[in-house]
N, C-alpha and C positions, 0 to 999 in steps of 0.2 A: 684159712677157713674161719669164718667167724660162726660164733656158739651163742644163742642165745639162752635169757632164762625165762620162761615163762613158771607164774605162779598165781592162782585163783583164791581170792578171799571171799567169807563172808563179807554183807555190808547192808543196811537198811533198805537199799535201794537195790539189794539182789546180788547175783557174784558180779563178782568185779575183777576182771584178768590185766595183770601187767606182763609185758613184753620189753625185756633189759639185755642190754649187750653186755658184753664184758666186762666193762668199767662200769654198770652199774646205771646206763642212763637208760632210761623209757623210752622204747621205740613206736612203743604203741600199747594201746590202756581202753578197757568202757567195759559196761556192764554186761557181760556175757561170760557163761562157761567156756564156749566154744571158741579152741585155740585156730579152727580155721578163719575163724570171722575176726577175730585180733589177725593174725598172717596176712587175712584181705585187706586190713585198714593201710598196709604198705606197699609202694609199687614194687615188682616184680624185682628187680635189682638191689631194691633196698632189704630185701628178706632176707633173716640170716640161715646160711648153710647147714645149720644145726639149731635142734631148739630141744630144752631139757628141762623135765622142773625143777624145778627148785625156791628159795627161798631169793626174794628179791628184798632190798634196801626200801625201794618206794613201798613195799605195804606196809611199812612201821607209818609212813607219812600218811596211809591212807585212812588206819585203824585211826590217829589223831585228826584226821580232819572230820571221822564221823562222829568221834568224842565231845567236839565243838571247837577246835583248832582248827578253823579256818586258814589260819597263813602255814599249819603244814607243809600243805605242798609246792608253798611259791618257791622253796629254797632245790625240790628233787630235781637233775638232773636229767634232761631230756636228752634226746637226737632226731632232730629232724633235716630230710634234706629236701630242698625244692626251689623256685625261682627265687628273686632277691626279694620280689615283694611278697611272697610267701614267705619267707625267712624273716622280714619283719612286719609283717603283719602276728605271726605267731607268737613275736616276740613282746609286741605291743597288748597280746593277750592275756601275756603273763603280765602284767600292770595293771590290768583291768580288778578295782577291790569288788570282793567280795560287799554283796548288797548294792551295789552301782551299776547297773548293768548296763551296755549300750546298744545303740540302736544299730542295723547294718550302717545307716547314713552317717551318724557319730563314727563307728570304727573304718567307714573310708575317709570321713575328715581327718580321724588320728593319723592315718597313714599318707597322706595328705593327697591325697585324692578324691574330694569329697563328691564328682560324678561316680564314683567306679564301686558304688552298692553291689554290683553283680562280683566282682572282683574280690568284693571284702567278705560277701556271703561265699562264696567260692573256695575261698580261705578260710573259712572257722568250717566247712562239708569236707576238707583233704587234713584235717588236721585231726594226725592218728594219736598221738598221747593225752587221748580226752581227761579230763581231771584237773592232771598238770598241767595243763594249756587248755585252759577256763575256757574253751568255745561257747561253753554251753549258758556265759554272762553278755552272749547278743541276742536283742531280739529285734523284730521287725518294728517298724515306726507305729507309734500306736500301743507298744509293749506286747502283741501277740507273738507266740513263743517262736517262730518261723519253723526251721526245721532243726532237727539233733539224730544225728547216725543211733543212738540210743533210745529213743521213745521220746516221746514230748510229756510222759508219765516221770519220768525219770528227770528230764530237766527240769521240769516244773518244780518236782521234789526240793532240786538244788538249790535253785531261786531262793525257794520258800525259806529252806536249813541258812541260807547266808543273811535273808533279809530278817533273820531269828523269829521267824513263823513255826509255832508248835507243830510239829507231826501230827496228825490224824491217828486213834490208834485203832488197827483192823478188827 
């Protein structure tokens, strides 16, 4: 029976829920209180058996990334499971630096498929441990934000926090 921990932080950009298995890796992460909508970011199988709060490892990484430690979260452990080239396409996301962002076309040529734009957009829309698997450093050709399971309010944010663009204050 696998146990998960779910745990909701403050964050500038609103709560922020991680979703960690046993050993402590991210199953699934974004800006929302609601643990149903983290549980939806995973297929039906991949869900775990149990889920409890508690205190997860990745919110120390996440408190530092909002601090201005950007490489934080390249080191938290993740878990994802899905095709091969979902598995590295995700993987090629964690590479992706902060303030560089690429375009779908760019991250199907990284993955060296540089027709398969629908494929690589595909891949950062299923790809549940948002944060620590940077989805949110693609954007459409032209630099418009395309889409983010989070808000295009919230991506933007992120861009901005990495390419060291001041906050706006409310």
């Amino acid at each position: 029976m696998s146990v998960a921990t779910i745990q909701t932080v403050d964050t500038p950009d609103g709560a922020f829920t991680i979703l960690t298995d046993d050993a402590q890796r991210v199953l699934a992460s974004g800006w929302t209180a609601d643990a149903d909508r983290i549980l939806g970011r995973l297929r039906g199988n991949d869900r775990p058996a149990m889920v409890r709060e508690g205190v997860t490892d990745a919110a120390t990484a996440v408190a530092a990334y909002y601090d201005g430690d950007l490489a934080a979260i390249d080191d938290v452990a993740v878990a994802q499971r899905g095709t091969a080239m979902q598995l590295a396409g995700w993987d090629a996301l964690r590479r992706v630096e902060p303030g560089r962002p690429l375009t779908y076309s760019e991250f199907a040529a990284v993955l060296g498929s540089p027709s398969a734009v629908r494929a690589a957009a595909s891949i950062c829309a299923r790809n549940a441990p948002a944060l620590f698997v940077p989805c949110h450093r693609v954007l459409r050709t032209g630099g418009a934000l395309g889409g983010f399971a989070w808000g295009l309010e919230v991506k933007q944010r992120l861009l901005d926090r990495e390419a060291g663009v001041p906050a706006l204050i409310a």
